[in-house]
N, C-alpha and C positions, 0 to 999 in steps of 0.2 A: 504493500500500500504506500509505504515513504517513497519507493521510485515512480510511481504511478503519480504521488501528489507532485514532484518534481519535473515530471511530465508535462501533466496540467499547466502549472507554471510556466515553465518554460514555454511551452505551446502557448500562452494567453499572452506572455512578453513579445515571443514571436507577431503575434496575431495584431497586437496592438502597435509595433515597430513600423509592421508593414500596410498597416493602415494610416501611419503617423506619414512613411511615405509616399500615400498614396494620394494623402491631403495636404503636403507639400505644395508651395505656389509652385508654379511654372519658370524653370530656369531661361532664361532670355540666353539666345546665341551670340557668343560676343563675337567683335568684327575680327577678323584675318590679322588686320592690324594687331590688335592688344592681343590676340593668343601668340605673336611670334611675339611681340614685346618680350611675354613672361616667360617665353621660351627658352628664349636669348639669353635675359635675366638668370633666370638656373640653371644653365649650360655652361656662360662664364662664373658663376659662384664654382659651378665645380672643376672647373678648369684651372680656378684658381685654386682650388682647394684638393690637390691629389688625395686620393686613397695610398694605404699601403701594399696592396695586394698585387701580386705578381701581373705582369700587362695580358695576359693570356689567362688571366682568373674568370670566372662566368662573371661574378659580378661587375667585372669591367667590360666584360663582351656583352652583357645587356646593356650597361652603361653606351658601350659604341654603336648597339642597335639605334639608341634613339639619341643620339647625335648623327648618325646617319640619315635619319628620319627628318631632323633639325635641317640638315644641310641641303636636305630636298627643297626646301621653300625659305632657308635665309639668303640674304644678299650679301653673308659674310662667306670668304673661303675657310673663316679659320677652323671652324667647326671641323670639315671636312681634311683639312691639312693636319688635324689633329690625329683626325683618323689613319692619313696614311703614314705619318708620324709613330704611330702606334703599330701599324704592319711592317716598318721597317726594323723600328726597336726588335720584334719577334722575330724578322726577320721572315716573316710569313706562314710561321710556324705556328700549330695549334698548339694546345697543353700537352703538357708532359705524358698523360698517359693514354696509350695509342685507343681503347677504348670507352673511355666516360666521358658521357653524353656533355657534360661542364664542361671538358678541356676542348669540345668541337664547336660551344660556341660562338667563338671569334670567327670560325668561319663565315659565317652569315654575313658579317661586314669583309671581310676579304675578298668575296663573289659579289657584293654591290660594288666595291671600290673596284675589282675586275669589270664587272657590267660597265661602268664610266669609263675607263682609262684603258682599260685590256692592255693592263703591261701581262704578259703568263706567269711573271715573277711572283702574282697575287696571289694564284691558286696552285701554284705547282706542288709545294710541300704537300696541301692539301687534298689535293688530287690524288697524288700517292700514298697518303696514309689511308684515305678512303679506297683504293682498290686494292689495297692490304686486307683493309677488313672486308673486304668482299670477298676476297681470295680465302679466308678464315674467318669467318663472322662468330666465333665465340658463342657461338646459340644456345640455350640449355633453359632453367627456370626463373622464374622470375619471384620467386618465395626470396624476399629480402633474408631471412635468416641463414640463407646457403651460403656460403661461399662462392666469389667469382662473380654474385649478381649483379655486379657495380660494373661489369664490361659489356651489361644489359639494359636496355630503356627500361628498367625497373622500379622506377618512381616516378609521379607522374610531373616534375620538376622536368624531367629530360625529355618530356615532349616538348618543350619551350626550347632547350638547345640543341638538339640532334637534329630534330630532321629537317627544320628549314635549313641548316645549312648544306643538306645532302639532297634537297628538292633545289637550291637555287645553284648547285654545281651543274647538274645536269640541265641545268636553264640557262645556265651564259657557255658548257660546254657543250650541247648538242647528245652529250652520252645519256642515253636514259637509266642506268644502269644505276646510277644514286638516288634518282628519284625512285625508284621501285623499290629500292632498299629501303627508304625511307617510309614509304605507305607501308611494307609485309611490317614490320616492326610496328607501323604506329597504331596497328590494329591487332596483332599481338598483345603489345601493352592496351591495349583500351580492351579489349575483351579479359583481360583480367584485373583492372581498375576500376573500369569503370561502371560503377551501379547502375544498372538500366534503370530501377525504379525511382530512383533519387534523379536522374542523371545529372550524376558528377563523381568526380573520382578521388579514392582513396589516396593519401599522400603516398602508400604502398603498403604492401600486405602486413606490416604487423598494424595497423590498423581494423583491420577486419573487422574483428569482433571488438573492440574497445566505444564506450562509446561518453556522452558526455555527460554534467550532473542532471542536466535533465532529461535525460534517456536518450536523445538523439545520438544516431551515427557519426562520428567523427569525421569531418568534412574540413581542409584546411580552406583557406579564404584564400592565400596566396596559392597556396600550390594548383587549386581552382584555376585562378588568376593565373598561373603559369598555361596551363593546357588550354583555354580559350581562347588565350591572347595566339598561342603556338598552331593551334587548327585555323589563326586568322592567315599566319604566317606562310602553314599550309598553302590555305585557298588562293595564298595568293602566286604559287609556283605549280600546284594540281592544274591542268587545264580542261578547260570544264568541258574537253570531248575525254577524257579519261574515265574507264570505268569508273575508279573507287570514287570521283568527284561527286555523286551523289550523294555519298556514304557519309564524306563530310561533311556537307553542306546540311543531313540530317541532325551527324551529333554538335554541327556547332550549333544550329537552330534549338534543338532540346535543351542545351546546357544552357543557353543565351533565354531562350523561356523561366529556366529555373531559378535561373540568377539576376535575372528581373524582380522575383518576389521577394529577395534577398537583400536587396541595397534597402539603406538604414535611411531615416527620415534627412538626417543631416548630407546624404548624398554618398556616404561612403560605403562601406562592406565591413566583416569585422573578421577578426583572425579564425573564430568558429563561425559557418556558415548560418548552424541549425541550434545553435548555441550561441546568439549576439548579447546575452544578458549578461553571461558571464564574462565576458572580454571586451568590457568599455572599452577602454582606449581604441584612440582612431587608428585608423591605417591607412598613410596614400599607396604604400606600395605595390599592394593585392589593388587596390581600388585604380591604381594608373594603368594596371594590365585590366582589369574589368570595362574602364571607361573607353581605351585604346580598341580593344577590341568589339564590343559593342558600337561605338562609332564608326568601326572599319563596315562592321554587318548593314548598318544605317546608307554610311557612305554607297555600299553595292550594291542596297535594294536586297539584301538579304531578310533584311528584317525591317517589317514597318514603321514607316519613320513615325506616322501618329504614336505608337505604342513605346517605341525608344528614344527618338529622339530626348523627350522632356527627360524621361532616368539621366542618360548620356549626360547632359547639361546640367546635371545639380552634382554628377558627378565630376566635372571638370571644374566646377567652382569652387566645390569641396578643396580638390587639388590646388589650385590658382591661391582659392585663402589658405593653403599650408605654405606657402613661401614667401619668408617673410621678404622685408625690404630691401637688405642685400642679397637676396634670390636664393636664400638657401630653401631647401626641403624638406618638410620638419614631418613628422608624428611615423617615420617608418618605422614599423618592426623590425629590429635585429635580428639577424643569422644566430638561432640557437638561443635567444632568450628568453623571457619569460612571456609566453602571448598576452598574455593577461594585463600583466603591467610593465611599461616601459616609459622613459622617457622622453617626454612627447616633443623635445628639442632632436631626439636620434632621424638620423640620417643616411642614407647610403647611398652609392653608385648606381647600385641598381636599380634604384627607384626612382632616379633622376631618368634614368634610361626610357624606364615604362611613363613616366610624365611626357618624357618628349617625343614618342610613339603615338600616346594620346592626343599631346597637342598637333601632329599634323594634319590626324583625322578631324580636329576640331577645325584647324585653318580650312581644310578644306568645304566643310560642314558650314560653316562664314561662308565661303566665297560661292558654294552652290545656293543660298538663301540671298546672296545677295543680286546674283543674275545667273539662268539657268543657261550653262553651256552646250553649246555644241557638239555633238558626239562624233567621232572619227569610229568608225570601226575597221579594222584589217582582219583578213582573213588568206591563211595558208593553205591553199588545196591540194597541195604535196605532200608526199608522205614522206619531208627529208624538214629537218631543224633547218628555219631560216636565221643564222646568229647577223646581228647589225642591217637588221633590211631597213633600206632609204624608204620613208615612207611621203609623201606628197600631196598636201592637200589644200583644196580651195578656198584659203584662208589669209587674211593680214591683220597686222595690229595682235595677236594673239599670244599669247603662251599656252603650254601642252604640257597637259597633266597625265601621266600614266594614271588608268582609271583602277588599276586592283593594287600599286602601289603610293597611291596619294603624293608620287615624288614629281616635281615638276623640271619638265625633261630637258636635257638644249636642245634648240631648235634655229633655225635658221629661213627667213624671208628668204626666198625664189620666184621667179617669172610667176609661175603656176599656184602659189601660194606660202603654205609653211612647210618647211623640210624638219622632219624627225627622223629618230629612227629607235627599231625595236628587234628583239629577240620571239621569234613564235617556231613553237613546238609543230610537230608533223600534225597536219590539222587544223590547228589552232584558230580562233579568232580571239583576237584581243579589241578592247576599246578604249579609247583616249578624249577625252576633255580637251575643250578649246573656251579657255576664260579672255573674255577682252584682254587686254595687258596692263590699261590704266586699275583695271579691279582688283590689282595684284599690288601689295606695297612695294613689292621689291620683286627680283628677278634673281637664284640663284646663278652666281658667277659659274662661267666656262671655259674651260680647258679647248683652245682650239686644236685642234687632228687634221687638217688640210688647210695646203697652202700653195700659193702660185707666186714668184716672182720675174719681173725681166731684173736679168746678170748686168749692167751696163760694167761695173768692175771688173767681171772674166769673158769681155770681148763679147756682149750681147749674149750673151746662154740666156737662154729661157727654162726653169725649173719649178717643177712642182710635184709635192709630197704629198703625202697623209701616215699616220700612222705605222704605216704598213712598209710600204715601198719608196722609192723617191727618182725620178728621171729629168733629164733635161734632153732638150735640145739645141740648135746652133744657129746663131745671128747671122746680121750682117758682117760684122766687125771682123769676125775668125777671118772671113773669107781672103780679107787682104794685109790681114796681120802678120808681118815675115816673120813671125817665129811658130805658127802654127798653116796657113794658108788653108784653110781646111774648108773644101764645097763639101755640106752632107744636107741633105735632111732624115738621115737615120736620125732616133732614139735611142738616148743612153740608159742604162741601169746602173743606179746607186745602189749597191748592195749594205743594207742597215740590219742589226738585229737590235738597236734602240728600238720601243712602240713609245716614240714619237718622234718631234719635227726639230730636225738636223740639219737642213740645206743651209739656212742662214750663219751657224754657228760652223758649219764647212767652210764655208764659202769664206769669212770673216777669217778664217786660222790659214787659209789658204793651204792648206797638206792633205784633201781629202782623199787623198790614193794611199795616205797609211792609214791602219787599225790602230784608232786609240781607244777601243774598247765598243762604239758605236759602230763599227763597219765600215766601209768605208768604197771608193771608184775605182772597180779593177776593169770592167767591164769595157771593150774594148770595139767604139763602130766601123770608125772612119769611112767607106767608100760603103758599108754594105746597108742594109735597113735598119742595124740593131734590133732593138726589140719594138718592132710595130709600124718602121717606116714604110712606106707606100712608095708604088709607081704607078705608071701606064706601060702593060706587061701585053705583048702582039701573039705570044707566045714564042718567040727567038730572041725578043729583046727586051729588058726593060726600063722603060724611059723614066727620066728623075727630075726632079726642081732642084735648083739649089737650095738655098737655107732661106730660113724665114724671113719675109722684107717687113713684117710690120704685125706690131702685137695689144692686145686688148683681153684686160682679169673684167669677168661680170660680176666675179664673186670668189669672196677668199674669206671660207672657213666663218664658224667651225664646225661645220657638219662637209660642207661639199667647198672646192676649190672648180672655177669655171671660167675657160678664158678660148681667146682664139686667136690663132696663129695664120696669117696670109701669105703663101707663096704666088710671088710672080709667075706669069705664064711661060712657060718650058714648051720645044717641042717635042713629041709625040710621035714620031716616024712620019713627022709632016703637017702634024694637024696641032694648034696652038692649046694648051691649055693652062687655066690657072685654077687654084685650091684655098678655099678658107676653111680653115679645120678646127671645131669648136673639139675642146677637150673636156673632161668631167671626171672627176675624183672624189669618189664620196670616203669619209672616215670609214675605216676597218675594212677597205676590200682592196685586194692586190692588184683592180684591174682598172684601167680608165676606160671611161668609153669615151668614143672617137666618132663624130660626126662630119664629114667632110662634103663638103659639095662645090663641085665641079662648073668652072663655066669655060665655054670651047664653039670656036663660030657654028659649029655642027651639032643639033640636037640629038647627034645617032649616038648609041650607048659606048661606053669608056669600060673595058675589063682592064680591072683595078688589081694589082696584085700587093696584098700587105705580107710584109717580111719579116722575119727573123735570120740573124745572124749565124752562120757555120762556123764549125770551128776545127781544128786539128783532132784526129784520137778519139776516143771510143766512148761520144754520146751517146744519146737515146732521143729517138725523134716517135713520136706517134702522129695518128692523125684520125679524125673522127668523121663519122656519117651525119653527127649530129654539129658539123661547124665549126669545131674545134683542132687546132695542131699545138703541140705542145713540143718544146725542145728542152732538155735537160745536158746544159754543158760538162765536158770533161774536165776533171778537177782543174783549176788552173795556176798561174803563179808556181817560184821555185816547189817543185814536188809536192804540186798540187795541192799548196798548201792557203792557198785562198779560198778554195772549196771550188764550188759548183753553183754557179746561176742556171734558174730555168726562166724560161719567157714560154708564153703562150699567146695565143690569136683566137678570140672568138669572133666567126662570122659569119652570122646568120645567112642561109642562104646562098654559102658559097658551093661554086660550079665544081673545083677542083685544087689539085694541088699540086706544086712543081719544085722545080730546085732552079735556080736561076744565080750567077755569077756570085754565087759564097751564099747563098740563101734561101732557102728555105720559102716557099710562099704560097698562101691560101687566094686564091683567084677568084671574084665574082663583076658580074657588070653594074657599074652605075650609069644613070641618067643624068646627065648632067642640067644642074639648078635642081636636083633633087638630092635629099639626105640620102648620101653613101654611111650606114653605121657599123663601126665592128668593135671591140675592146680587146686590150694590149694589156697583157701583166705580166709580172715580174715577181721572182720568188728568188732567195738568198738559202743554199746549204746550211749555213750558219747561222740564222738569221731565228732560227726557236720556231717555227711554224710548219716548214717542210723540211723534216731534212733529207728526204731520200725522193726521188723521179716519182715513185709510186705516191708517195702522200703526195705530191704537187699536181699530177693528172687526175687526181681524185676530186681535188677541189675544185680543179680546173670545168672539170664534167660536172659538179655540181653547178657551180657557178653559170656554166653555157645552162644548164636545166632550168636557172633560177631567170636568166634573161626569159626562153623560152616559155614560162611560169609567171607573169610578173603576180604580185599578191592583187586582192581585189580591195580595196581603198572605197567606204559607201562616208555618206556626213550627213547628218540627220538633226534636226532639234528638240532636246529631252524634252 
């Protein structure tokens, strides 16, 4: 009867809590503005204020989630320079032990800072350690009192660190093999956590049978907070043509139902779920992951915004008034203390983290109530990972919001509209947000990845990069320069294993034919095409222009670099012609395309032949049905010891292929005053991306699939 009266209680405390919040006024949405304010505010508090915990500890790898989160939508770099700051210290290294779910957290920020920058330096440690454990996955029970069950998602803390980072590897690498890993496990653990009739999960099995003074099951508030905020994490790397994508989107809606009736009249959650009487004190740190993730559900249309929104918003104010003046974060429960009572000045890393997670679904939450955006939707109808697709839409004056990760993306004004760009799974569609730009306070700062310059310093070269690759071309100047003299309009290759932009800092040191750790110009044209130049090819001869007479950027960076290059009219085996050749280089693809069109007193068709360079010794040439020829050079330099450049030619539509005076070349007919299109790339042995013929023709044939495939781009008004 004492447990039964205890019951009662507790059940009428309960009943009264949650009618106390259900008679709560209505929290107002604050603007975009004042949520990054206080954002900002306890971002630098903690920046100022290190932890002592090792830079690879979880509580700093949540800490890094939600300054990553910050960096999505402030106007500061330092946020985010913090973060890479923090990847380098590790050196890109997770924690110390190869399986617990804690030491993989920091990967989740290592694969966003790969997704921006794609140096491979971000994810490589981690990539390895993850097909280790694939190679030996440790499987066995998940009975916390075994031994060994700590190199198992065994508690349901570690669905917040493990498997977003092993969904979002196989989302910036294309391998699905992480992400699968990550779903067999996270339903693993949730069939043995998770109470279907409560739904919500046991902190781990010695909980089981224990329960609290008023007979309720033992339900932790954060560890809760840990799995809902981590199934948001989920949703947002599952894509939702995936089977198990259902499955989550079930248990986050049941858990988000449950935990609805849970939030305290004051806005917050309490360290026992089903027990809030006996554990007064506040807690932002459950309550940042609670409010974070119910915001995300709000944000997606997963859950109804009449029904959530108003909770969401008395839980963000909750948070907002725990900070104080100079931006610290006050009322968290400590790691291992007493739930019950703590003091309410306590603090930590990690709950800074879940605050600033929260606060981006709130900015963004502002900025959809302040004006309803435009929706971009893309869609992949291949069944191959499209990594870095340029995506193009009917739009100016704009910024672009990835819609599953609230992070607002760069983007870059073109002819056609606004340039992005995204990662989509075999299948996939994704949707993106288009908010005017004035409705935005600020613009996170960007890293440009493409670039076009005219050389007037190295005798008129014409050069341009991105990330990836880097080529020039040849002036006027060369042409009567006595110590070069050089007619070409081949294409040079700069062979780089820097992932990023080098021309300018080459060019300025003047030595870019030595390796000073960036790569460097071994790449050799003179008289032949290089990599991509063109002629007018009769089939016995092929006719050439000299070098470029005159040149014009439309655009440079940082998403795409576009300019165009005009050669004088040459003759032809008789017939005049002249070529203005627009070029395009988008961030993270090894290939340019190449537009040229022809003008010639004769409207009759011009067979075009684009080249690549021969070379001495024992290449490897292919050539494809689907428009593609691909050349993989013989190692080169003393004892082959600069490696091996490949070049390729995508062209649609071409007739044939030949070998022509040191070259190699793909033949189709242009119309002249019509787009002649083909694309030109370049790949570096050394360079961390290809190292062998086989990976380079792989891409290569991707990439000719992806031209052939373009994605389908719709814009619609929510």
């Amino acid at each position: 009867m004492k447990n039964s009266g205890l019951t009662l209680a507790g059940l009428c405390a309960g009943l009264f809590m949650l009618t106390a919040a259900a008679a709560a006024p209505l929290a107002t949405t604050p603007a975009p503005a004042s949520v990054l304010k206080v954002m900002e505010k306890a971002a630098d508090w903690q920046l100022a204020h290190p932890t002592d915990y090792p830079a690879d500890d979880w509580t700093e790898a949540v800490g890094d989630a939600g300054f990553m989160a910050l960096s999505g939508v402030s106007g500061k770099a330092a946020y985010r320079d913090a973060m890479l700051a923090m990847g380098q210290k590790n050196r890109w290294r997770l924690g110390p032990s190869l399986y617990h779910a804690d030491d993989q957290a920091v990967g989740q920020t290592y694969a966003e800072l790969y997704q921006q920058l794609r140096d491979p330096a971000m994810i490589a440690p981690m990539r390895a350690q993850f097909d280790n454990i694939i190679d030996e996955p440790r499987d066995g029970t998940l009975d916390f009192l075994k031994p060994g069950v700590l190199m198992r998602w065994s508690w349901c803390d570690s669905l917040f660190m493990g498997p977003p980072a092993w969904a979002r590897l196989s989302a910036v690498t294309g391998d699905p093999r992480y992400l699968e890993f990550a779903i067999t496990r996270w339903w693993r653990t949730s069939d043995y956590l998770y109470d279907k009739q409560e739904h919500l999960y046991y902190r781990d099995s010695r909980y089981f049978q224990q329960r609290e003074a008023n007979g309720k099951k033992v339900f932790w508030g954060r560890g809760n907070g840990w799995v809902l905020a981590g199934l948001a994490r989920m949703l947002q790397y599952v894509p939702a043509n995936h089977p198990s994508y259902p499955r989550f989107v079930q248990q986050y809606r049941e858990m988000a139902e449950r935990l609805l009736a849970l939030q305290q009249a004051d806005g917050l959650w309490r360290a026992s779920l089903l027990d809030p009487a006996s554990y007064p004190s506040k807690d932002t740190s459950g309550t940042g992951l609670y409010t974070y993730a119910l915001a995300w559900g709000v944000n997606q249309g997963l859950l109804p915004r009449e029904r959530y929104a108003p909770a969401v918003k008395r839980g963000w104010h909750a948070l907002a008034d725990s900070i104080t003046a100079d931006g610290k974060l006050t009322h968290v429960q400590p790691i291992g203390a007493d739930p019950k009572h703590f003091d309410p000045e306590s603090t930590d890393v990690f709950a800074v983290g879940a605050f600033l997670m929260a606060g981006s679904e709130m900015y963004r939450m502002g900025l959809e109530e302040a004006g309803a955006p435009r929706v971009v939707t893309v869609s992949n109808s291949t069944p191959a990972y499209r990594l870095e697709e340029s995506v193009e839409a009917p739009a100016s004056e704009v910024a672009v919001m990835d819609a599953l990760t609230s992070r607002v993306l760069p983007s870059q004004a073109v002819d056609k509209g606004v340039l992005f760009q995204t990662d989509l799974a075999p299948g996939e569609t994704r949707r993106f947000l288009l908010f005017p730009r004035k409705l935005l306070p600020v613009t996170p700062p960007v890293v440009s990845r493409a670039h076009a310059r005219f050389v007037p310093e190295r005798m008129d070269d014409f050069g341009w990069e991105n990330d990836r690759i880097a080529h020039r071309t040849y002036g006027p100047a060369i042409m009567t320069d006595p110590r070069e003299m050089l007619v070409s309009s081949g294409i040079d290759v700069w062979s780089k294993s820097a992932h990023k932009l080098v021309q300018d800092a080459w060019y300025k040191g003047g030595e870019y034919h030595i390796d000073k750790g960036e790569g460097h110009d071994f790449y050799h044209v003179g008289q032949t095409r290089g990599c991509g130049g063109l002629g007018i090819y009769d089939g016995k001869t092929l006719y050439l222009s000299k070098n470029y007479s005159s040149w014009k950027i439309l655009a440079d960076g940082p998403i795409r670099t576009e300019f165009e290059l005009r050669f004088d009219a040459w003759d032809a085996a008789g017939r005049k012609v002249a070529e203005t050749r627009r070029v395009t280089l988008d961030a993270g693809s090894n290939f340019s395309r190449v537009e040229s069109r022809f003008s010639s007193p004769s409207n009759a068709p011009l067979n075009v032949g684009v080249g690549i360079a021969q070379r001495e010794g024992p290449g490897r040439y292919v050539d494809s049905k689907d428009g593609w020829m691909s050349y993989w050079e013989p190692p080169q330099g003393p004892n082959g010891s600069y490696g091996s450049n490949g070049c390729a030619i995508i062209l649609p539509g071409a007739s044939g292929y030949a070998s022509y005076g040191g070259n190699y070349l793909a033949t189709a007919n242009a119309t002249p005053e019509q787009p002649f299109v083909y694309y030109l790339g370049a790949a570096w042995s050394k360079g961390g991306d290809f190292p062998t013929p086989q990976a380079w023709e792989a891409y290569v044939n991707s990439t000719a699939a992806r031209v052939a495939t373009p994605v389908k781009v719709q814009i619609s008004v929510r």
